[in-house]
N, C-alpha and C positions, 0 to 999 in steps of 0.2 A: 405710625411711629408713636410711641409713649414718653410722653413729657417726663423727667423725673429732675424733680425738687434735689439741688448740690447743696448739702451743707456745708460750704466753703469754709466758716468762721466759725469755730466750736469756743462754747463759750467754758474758762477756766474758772473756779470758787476757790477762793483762801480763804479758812477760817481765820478770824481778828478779832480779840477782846479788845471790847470798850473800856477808856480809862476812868469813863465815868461810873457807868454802871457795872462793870465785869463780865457780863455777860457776851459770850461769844454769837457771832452773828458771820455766815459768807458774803464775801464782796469778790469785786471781779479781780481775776490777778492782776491783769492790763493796768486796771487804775491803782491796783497796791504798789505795781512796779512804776508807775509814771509818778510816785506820791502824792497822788491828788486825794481832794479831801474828802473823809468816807462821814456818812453817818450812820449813827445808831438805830436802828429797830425799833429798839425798847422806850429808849429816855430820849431819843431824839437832837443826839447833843454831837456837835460836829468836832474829827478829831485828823489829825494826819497818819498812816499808818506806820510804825516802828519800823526802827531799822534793820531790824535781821528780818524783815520781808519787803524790803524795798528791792535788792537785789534781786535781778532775775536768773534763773538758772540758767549753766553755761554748759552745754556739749557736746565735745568733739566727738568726730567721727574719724580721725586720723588713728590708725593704727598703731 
């Protein structure tokens, strides 16, 4: 019998510009939607991510 590796947890990217530097960088969705604090890449400068992606997407499967 053959072991096969579940990738159970696939991991989400939202891009997010830095309000320091502008420059966009991915960060995991999970933490854009819990608003935890992201940092920069580039300039290294800690930020919290905006509100029109704080929201996680909603839905339904009801007919």
């Amino acid at each position: 019998m053959q072991n096969i590796k579940k990738n159970t947890q696939k991991s989400f990217l939202v891009a997010i510009e830095c309000p320091k530097c502008a420059k966009q960088s991915e960060h995991s969705a999970a933490r854009v939607n819990k608003k935890k604090t992201l940092i920069c890449p580039f300039c290294n400068a800690l930020f919290l991510p905006p509100e029109t992606h704080s929201r996680p997407a909603v839905f339904s499967l009801k007919k």
